[in-house]
Every structure is written in structure tokens, then in C-alpha cells.
C-alpha positions in Angstrom: 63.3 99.3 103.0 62.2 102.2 100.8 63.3 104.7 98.6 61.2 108.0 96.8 61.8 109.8 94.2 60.0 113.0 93.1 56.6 112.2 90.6 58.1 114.1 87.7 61.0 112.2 87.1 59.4 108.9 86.8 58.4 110.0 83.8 54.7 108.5 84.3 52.9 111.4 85.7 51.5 114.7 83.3 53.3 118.2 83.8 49.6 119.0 85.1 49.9 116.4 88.3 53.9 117.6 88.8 52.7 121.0 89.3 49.7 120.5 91.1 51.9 118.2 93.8 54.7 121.0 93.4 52.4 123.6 94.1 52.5 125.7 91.2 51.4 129.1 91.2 49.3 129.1 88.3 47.5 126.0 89.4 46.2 127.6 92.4 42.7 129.3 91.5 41.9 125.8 90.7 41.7 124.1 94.2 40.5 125.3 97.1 43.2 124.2 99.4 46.7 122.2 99.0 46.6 119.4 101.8 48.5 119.5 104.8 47.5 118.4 108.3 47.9 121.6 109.2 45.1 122.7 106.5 43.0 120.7 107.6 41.7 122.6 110.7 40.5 125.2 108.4 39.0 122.2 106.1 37.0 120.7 109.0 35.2 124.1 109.9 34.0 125.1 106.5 32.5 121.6 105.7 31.2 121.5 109.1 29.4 125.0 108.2 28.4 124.3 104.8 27.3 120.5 105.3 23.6 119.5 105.4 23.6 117.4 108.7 20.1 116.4 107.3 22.0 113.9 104.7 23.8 112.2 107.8 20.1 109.9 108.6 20.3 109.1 105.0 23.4 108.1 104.6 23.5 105.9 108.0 20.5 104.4 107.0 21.8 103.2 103.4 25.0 101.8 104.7 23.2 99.4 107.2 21.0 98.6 104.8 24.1 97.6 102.5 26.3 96.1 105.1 23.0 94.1 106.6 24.1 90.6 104.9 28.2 91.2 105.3 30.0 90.2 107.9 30.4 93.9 109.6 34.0 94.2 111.7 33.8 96.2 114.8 35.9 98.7 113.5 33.5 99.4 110.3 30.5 99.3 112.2 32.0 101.8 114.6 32.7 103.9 111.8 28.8 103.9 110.5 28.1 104.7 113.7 29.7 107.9 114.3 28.3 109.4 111.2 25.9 110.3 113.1 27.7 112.6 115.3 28.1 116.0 113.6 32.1 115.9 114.2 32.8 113.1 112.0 34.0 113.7 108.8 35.1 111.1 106.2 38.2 110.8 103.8 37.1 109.3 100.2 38.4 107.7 97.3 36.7 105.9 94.6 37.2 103.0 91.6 35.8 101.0 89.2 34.3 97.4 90.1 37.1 95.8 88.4 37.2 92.3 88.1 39.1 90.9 91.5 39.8 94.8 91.7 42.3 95.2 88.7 45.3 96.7 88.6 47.4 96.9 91.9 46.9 100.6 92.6 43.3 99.6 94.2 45.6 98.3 97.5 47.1 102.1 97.4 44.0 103.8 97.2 42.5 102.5 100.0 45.1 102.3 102.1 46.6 105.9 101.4 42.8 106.4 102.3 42.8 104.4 105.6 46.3 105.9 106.9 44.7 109.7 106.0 42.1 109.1 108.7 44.6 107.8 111.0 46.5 110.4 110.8 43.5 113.2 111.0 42.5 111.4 114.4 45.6 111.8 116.0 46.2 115.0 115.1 42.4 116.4 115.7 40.9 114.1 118.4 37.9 116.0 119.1 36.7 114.6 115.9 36.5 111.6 114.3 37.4 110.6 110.7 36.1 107.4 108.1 37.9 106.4 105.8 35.0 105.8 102.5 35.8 103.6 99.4 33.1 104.7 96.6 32.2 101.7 94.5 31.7 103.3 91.1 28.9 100.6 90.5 26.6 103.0 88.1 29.9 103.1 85.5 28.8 101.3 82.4 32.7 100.8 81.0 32.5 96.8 81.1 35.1 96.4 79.0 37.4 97.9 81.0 36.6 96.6 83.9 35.8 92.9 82.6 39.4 91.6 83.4 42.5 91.4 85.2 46.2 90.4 84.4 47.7 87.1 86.3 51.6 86.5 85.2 51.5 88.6 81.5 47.6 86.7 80.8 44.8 88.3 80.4 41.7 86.6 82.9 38.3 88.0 81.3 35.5 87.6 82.0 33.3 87.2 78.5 29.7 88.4 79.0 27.8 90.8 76.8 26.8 93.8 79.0 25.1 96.7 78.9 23.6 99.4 81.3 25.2 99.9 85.3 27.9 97.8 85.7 26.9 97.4 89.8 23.3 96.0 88.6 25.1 92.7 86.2 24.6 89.8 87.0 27.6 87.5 88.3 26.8 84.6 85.6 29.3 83.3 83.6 32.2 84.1 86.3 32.1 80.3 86.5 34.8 80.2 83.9 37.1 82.6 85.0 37.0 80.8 88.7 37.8 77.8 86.4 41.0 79.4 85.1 42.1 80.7 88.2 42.2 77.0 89.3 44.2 76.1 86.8 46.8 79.3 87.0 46.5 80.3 90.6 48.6 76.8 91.7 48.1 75.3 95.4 49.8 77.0 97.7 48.3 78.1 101.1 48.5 81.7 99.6 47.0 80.2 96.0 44.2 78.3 97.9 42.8 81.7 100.2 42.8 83.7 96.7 41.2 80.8 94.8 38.4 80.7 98.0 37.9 84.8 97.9 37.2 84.5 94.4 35.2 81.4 94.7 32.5 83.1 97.4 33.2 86.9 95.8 31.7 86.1 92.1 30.5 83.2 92.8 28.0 83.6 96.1 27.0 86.8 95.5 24.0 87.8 92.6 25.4 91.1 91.6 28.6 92.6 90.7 28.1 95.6 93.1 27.8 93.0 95.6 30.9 90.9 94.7 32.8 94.0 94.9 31.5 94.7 98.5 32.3 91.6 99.7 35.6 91.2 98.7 36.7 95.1 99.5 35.4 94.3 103.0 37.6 91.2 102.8 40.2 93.0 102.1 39.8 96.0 104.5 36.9 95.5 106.6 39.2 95.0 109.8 41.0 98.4 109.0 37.8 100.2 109.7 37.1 100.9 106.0 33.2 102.0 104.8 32.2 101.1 101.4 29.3 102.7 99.9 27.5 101.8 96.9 25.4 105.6 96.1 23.2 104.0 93.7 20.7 104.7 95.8 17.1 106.7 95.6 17.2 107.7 99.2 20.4 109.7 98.7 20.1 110.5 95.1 17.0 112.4 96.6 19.3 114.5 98.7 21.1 116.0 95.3 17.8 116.4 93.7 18.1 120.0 93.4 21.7 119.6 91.9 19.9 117.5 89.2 17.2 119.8 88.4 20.5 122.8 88.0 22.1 120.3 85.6 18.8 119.9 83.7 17.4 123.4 83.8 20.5 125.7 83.6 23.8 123.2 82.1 25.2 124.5 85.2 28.1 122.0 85.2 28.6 122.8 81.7 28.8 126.0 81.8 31.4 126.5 85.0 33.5 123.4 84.1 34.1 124.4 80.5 35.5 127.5 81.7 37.8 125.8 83.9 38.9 123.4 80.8 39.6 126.6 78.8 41.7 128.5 81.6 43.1 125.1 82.2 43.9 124.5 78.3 45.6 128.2 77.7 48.0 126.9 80.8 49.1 124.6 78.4 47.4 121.7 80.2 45.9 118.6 78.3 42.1 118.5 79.5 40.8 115.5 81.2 37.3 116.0 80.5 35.0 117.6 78.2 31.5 118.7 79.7 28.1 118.0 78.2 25.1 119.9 78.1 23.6 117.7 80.8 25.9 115.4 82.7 23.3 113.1 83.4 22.4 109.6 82.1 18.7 108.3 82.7 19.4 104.7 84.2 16.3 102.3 84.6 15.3 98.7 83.4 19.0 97.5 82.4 19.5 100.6 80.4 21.9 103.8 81.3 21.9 106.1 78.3 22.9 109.8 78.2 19.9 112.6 78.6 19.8 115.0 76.1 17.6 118.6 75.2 16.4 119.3 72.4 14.6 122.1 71.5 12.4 121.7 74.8 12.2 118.2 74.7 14.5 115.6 77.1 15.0 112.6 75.0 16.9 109.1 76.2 19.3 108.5 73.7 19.1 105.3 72.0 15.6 104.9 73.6 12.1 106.0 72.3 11.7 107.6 76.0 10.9 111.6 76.0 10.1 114.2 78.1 8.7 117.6 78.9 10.5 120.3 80.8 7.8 119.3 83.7 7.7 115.6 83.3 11.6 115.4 83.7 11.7 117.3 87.3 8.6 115.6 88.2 10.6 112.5 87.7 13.7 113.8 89.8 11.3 114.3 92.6 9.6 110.8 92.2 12.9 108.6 91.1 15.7 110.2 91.9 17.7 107.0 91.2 17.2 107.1 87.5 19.7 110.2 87.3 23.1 108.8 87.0 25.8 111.3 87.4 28.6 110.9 84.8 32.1 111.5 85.5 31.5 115.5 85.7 29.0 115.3 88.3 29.7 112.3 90.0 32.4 114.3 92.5 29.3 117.3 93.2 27.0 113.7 94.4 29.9 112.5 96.5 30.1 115.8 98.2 26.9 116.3 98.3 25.8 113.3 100.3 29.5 112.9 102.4 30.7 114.6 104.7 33.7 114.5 103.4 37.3 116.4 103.6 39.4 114.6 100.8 39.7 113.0 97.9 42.6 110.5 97.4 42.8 109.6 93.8 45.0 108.7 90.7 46.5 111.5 88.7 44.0 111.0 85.8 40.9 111.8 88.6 42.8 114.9 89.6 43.1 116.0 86.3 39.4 116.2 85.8 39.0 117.3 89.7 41.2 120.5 88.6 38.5 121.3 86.3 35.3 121.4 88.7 36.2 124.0 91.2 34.0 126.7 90.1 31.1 124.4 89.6 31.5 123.5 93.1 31.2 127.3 94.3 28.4 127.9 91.6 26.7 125.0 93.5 27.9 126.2 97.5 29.4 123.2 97.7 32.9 122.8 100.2 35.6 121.7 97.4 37.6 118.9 99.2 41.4 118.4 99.4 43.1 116.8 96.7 45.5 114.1 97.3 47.1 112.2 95.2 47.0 108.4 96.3 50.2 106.4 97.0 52.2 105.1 94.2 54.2 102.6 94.4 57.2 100.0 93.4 57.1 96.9 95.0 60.5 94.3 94.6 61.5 91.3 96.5 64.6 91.0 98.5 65.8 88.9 95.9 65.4 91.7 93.5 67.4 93.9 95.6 70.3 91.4 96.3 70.4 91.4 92.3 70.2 94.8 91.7 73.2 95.5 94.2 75.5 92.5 92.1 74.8 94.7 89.3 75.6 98.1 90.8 72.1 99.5 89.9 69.5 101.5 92.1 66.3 100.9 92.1 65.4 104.3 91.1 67.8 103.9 87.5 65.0 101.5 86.4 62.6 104.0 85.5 64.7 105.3 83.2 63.8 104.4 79.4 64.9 101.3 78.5 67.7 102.4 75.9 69.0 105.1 78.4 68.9 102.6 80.6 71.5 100.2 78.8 73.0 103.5 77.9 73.9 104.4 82.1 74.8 100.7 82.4 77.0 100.7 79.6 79.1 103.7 80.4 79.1 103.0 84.2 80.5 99.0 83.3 82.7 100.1 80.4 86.8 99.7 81.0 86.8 102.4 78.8 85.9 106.2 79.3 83.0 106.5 77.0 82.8 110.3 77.4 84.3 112.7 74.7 84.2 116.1 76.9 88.0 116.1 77.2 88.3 116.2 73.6 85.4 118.2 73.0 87.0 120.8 75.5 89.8 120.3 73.8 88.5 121.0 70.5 86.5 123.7 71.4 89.7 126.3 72.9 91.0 125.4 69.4 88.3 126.7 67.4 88.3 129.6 70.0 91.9 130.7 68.6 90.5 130.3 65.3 87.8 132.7 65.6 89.7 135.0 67.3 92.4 134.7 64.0 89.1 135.0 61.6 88.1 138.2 62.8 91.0 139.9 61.4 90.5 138.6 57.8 87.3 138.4 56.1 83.9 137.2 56.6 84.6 134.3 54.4 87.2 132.6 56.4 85.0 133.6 59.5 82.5 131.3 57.6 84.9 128.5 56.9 86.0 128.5 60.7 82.4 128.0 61.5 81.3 125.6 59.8 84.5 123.4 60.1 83.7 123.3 64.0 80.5 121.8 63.6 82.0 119.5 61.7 84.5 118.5 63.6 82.0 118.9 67.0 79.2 116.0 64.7 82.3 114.0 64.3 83.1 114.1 67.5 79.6 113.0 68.6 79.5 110.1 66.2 82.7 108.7 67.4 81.4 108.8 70.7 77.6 107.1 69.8 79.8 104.3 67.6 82.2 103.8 70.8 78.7 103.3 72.8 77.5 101.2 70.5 80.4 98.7 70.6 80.9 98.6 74.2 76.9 97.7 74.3 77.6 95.0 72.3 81.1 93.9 74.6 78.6 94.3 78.0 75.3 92.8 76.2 75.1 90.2 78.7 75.4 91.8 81.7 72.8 94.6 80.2 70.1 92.1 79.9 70.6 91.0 83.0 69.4 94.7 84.3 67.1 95.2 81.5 64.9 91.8 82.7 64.6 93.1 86.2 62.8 96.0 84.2 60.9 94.3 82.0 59.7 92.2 85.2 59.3 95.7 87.6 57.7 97.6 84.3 55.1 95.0 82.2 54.9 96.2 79.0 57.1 99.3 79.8 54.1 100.5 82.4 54.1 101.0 85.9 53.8 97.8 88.1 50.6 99.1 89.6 48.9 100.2 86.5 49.4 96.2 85.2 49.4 94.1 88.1 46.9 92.2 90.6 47.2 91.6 93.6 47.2 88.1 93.7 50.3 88.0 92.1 52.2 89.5 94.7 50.2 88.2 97.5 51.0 84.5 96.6 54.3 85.1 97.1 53.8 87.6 100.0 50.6 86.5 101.6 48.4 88.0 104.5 51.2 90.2 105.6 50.8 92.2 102.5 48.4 94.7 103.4 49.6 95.4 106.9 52.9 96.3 105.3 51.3 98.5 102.8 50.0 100.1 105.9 52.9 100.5 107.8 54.9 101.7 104.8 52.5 104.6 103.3 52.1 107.8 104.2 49.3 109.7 102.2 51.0 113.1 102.4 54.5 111.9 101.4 53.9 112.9 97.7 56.8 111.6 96.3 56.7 107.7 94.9 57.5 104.6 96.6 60.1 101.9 96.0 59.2 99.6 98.5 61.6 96.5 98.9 59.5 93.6 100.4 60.9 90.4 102.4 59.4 87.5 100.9 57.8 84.0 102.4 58.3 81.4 100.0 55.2 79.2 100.9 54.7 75.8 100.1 53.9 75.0 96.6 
């Protein structure tokens, strides 16, 4: 069973997001297309025109190279295949290499991603469509991936890092496989997780490869390609798109107009643009590149170089320019052949700013979809929602208009003044009408007694609130736990959450639902009530 409400009035999503997804007219210079499956017939021919079928070798070759020691479903393979072909496209998104992928909204992202190419294949089968997750492995964020949240405690892993996450080593995981031993329990469901760790961090060398291995886990009989584009053989293929950023600040100078037009919209920016929006990457290090005067100096290094030295260096290791989160999209366009981006509304804020980069560049700019959000709750959950009288959909409300609703819905008494205030109001009416016939004085009087009397009114009100919160306390923290259980720290469950947590109590059938119960162009979000299999503890 679900239920969708629109993004805006959860209250977790930017004005900017609710008007992109509304379709705002403003926002429209700053995408190329809105996605429909209708749109995407248009979509298909201009990539198909604009892409370099050259880059199709490349990136065939790569991915069999990385899927050479994983344990490659038919479905995936398949996929890698049909690359080659000139009518297959592929559908994107992309994340961080969180620990034991993070919060819950990595399921949503792929599979919003996996149902998009499903959907693109029925609709246009004359060509075929792979679904792509990105492993942001040359992101050098450790702490905020180092982690994830099991039952309100923090697992971290405790390692001093620096350089590509993707390139660290998996040492010290050890101790959080330890822990999860201890928390995880010994269930069937509790036993699998405990394993997937176990072989994830624990049997692979790198943290690029963990990541691989357990996405493919995950996904891998779903048909889903993951690519790791730390890679010289493609970054070779955005060479010249290096040498722009380098020579002319070409993302700098496009995407910083887009911030401003975006900024006097009254939009909060996402992302400020650099100079160069590379970082030089090589030998455990990734540091930002800089110009001065006509010098390119590492920061934080003694390394320097001249105009000449730097592009020889593009054209002889490529893979020591590491895209930052300006250019990183341009790469991933660059090299895929690719329709869509599905992504969280923080990514689409900074996508909204890269349009005219992309057509400085003659780059296709891809659909922008927002990925699946959702609200997952047991059937017990429901059962005690409906005792209580309260949707599902009241629990996004904050938490003291939440007690608020419940108290004035539960109340024996009427805890609404309008009546009164109606009442009160045709009274004054008279009033004024009698004070225009005197003078401005008594006019004065009249006034300001009605806001008196109005303030009183409104405090009576609030202090008859108040003292029916108190009569129904009980029964209000009865509603507000479910929401401190279905919002952590008054956050969306999928911004906190792993997915172990729901999948001990759910298991294997997890993802299949998730599948079933998404669509990617339903852009509303998701209360999805699930049927859970107590398993043996």
C-alpha cells in the first residue's frame, strides 16, 4: 500500500527542487528538457547526433576490465555488451562510496535508475537502455563517507585518510565487521548482512572495489552497470575538456553566470565555481590545481608547472586530472552515452547551474530526474496509526503542529474560536460604522479596542490548547514516537537510515518491492507501507 504527497509539502525539499519538479517558468532556460517518456524521443536523437561513438571501445573495454574478477550476472553482462551497438543509450546516477552505502536513499537511486530503463525499453524497443550507477571513487570527503547509522549508533570506521577515497585501502574495517557482530544479532537476515560485509571490506584490497562488489550484490541481477571512471583510458577521451578548463576557466566562467541568474531568482546556490575545477590526483594525493600568474601550482605540494608542461601532462596522464563536483557531470557526459540523470535534490541544484557550460562545451545536457523518495512503515505501524486516527502523511508535519492537529482532532471540546471571532468581529463592524459619525478620536479608540479584544481572543484559544495538550498528553506521545521512529532526529528516514536495518526485518524481498513499487517519473514522494516477515531471532 502507498500513498504520495506532493515534494513541497514535506517540507524537506528547497523552493528551487519544488519548482523545478512543478515546472516553473522561470526555471526553464536552465535545463534542456523536463522528462517525460514522451521527451525522450527527442532526447535519444540529439545524443545519438552529438555523441562520439568513438568513446563506446573505451568505455566497453574499461568495464570488462573492472567487472573481470566479479561475479558478472547475465543480465549485466548483456548490458556491457550492447554498448557497443550505437542505439544503446544508458540512464545514470551517481554516489559516494559510503560505508555499507550509507543512508537508505542509495536503494532509491538505483532502483528509480533501473525502473527508468525499463520503462525506456518498452516504450522505444528499437533501442536499448543501461541503467549506470557512477561510483564517485575520486571524492576525497572521508569523513562523510567513513560511517553509517545501525539503530540511532553511529558505525565508523576510524582511519586517517587522505587523497581518492576509491584508491584506500580496506585496513582497519576489521573493527567495524567486529561491531556489526555484536549489533547486527543472528537472524537468517542478520547472518547474510554480517556475510556481505564480511567479503565486501573484508576480501576486497580497495574501497572502490568493496563498493563494486557489494552494489553488484545488491543489483547485479537487475542488470545494473557500475563504473568506476577513474580511469586513464577514458579520462583521455575528455582531454580536450581538461585543457578548456585549464586554458580558458571555461566552466568558471559559464557556470558562474548561471549561479548569478540563478541567485537573482531568489535561489540559494549549490555550488560555487573555481578558476580551474580540477584537482591533480597522483601518489595518494588529490589537491586542487591552481594559476598563478602563468604558473600551475599543486596546492599543498611543491609540484609546479608551465602552461606547456600541464597540457603535455593531459596528453600523457590523463588520470591525474580529477574533475571536482563542477566538472564531474561534463566527464560523465562526456564518456556516456547517456539520457538522464536520476539524482537527489542537492545534485540537481548544482545540475541547474551547468547548462550553459554544457552548450559552451557541445555537450547533449541530459534529463533531470529527481530520484525516488521515500517513507517506508511496517504494517504494524499502519495498524497503529489507524487506532490513533492519524495518516501517514500528518507525520511530516512539525512535531509541535503535529500534537497541535492531534490535540484539536481528540479534544471533547471545540478548540476553535472562529464563532466567536466572527462574532466579535460584526460587532466591531457596527462600531466603526457608529465612529464615523463622531471624531477621529473615537475612530481611534474603536480600533484599537478590537485588537484587543481579537489578542485576547487568540490567547484564550492558545491557553485552551495548551490544557487540552496536557488532558490528551498520553495519547500524543503515542503519535509523536511513531514520528520520532519514521523521522530520526527530525530528518527524513532515508537521509538517516541503512539498509540493514530494514532489511533484517524485511529481508531479500526488499529490493524486489522497491522495484515493483517505484516509478521514476511519479515525482511526488512515497509512503510505502511494507508487510513484514518476522524471522527467527
Amino acid at each position: 500500500m502507498a500513498d504520495c504527497l506532493p515534494f513541497r509539502s514535506t517540507g524537506f525539499f528547497s523552493d528551487l527542487i519544488s519548482d523545478y519538479i512543478e515546472e516553473k517558468q522561470n526555471l526553464k532556460p536552465f535545463y534542456n528538457r523536463f522528462p517525460s517518456i514522451e521527451a525522450f524521443k527527442s532526447q535519444i536523437e540529439e545524443k545519438s547526433k552529438s555523441f562520439n561513438s568513438g568513446n563506446r571501445n573505451a568505455l566497453v573495454e574499461v568495464l570488462n576490465a573492472q567487472y573481470k574478477d566479479l561475479v558478472t550476472s547475465e543480465a549485466t553482462q548483456q548490458h556491457i555488451d550492447l554498448l557497443q551497438e550505437g542505439s544503446t543509450f544508458t540512464v545514470t546516477t551517481g554516489h559516494q562510496l559510503n560505508l555499507f552505502t550509507g543512508p537508505l536513499y542509495f536503494l532509491y537511486k538505483i532502483v528509480s535508475t533501473i525502473n527508468l530503463a525499463k520503462q525506456l525499453k518498452e516504450n522505444y524497443p528499437d533501442s536499448s537502455f543501461v541503467p549506470v550507477y557512477w561510483m564517485a571513487s575520486e571524492d576525497h570527503d572521508f569523513e562523510e563517507i567513513n560511517f553509517f547509522n545501525f539503530k540511532q549508533k553511529k558505525l565508523k570506521w576510524k582511519k586517517e585518510a587522505k587523497g581518492a577515497v576509491g584508491h584506500l585501502s580496506t585496513s582497519g574495517l576489521e573493527e567495524v565487521a567486529k561491531t556489526i557482530e555484536k549489533e547486527f544479532g543472528t537472524s537468517d537476515n542478520a547472518e547474510y548482512l554480517k556475510g556481505l560485509f564480511k567479503v565486501a571490506y573484508l576480501e576486497h584490497e580497495t574501497l572502490a572495489g568493496a563498493t563494486q562488489f557489494l552494489a553488484n550484490e545488491l543489483f547485479g541481477k537487475h542488470g545494473l552497470v557500475i563504473l568506476d571512471a577513474d580511469d586513464a583510458r577514458l579520462k583521455a577521451k575528455f582531454s580536450d575538456h581538461l585543457k578548456n578548463d585549464l586554458l580558458y576557466h571555461t566552466a568558471f566562467r559559464q557556470t558562474e553566470k548561471q549561479a548569478d541568474k540563478l541567485a537573482e531568482l531568489g535561489y540559494n546556490i549549490q555550488v560555487n565555481p573555481r578558476e580551474i575545477n580540477l584537482f591533480y590526483m597522483h601518489d595518494g594525493i588529490r589537491e586542487r590545481i591552481v594559476k598563478q600568474d602563468e604558473t600551475y601550482h599543486i596546492l599543498e605540494t611543491d609540484f609546479q608547472f608551465s602552461e606547456q608542461e600541464i597540457l603535455d601532462l593531459v596528453d600523457k596522464h590523463p588520470e591525474r586530472f580529477s574533475p571536482n563536483v563542477v566538472m564531474r557531470p561534463l566527464y560523465q557526459e562526456v564518456i556516456l552515452p547517456n539520457l538522464a540523470y536520476i539524482g537527489g535534490g542537492g545534485e540537481l541544484a548544482y545540475w541547474l547551474e551547468l547548462k550553459s557550460l554544457f552548450d559552451a562545451e557541445e555537450v547533449t545536457f541530459p534529463f533531470l530526474m529527481l530520484r525516488n523518495s521515500v517513507l517506508l512503515y511496517s504494517d504494524k505501524t499502519a495498524k497503529k496509526l489507524e487506532k490513533l486516527d492519524t495518516q501517514i502523511q500528518d507525520l511530516f508535519l512539525t512535531p509541535v503542529d503535529l500534537e497541535a492537529k492531534q490535540t484539536r482532532k481528540n479534544s471533547s471540546i471545540e478548540i476553535n474560536f472562529q464563532k466567536q471571532k466572527e462574532v466579535l468581529a460584526q460587532q466591531f463592524e457596527d462600531l466603526f460604522k457608529l465612529a464615523t459619525k463622531t471624531d477621529q478620536s473615537f475612530y481611534g479608540a474603536v480600533a484599537a479596542q478590537e485588537k484587543k479584544q481579537k489578542n485576547g481572543l487568540d490567547h484564550l484559544e492558545k491557553r485552551l490548547l495548551k490544557a487540552q495538550k496536557r488532558k490528551l498528553k498520553d495519547e500524543n506521545e503515542r503519535v509523536l514516537d511513531l514520528q520520532r521512529m519514521l523521522f530520526p532526529n527530525q530528518s527524513l528516514q532515508e537521509r538517516t537510515l541503512n539498509f540493514s536495518e530494514i532489511y533484517m526485518e524485511y529481508g531479500d524481498q526488499l529490493i524486489p518491492d522497491l522495484l515493483e513499487a517505484l516509478d521514476p517519473f511519479q515525482f511526488e514522494f512515497l509512503c510505502l507501507e511494507l508487510n513484514i516477515y518476522h524471522t527467527k531471532s
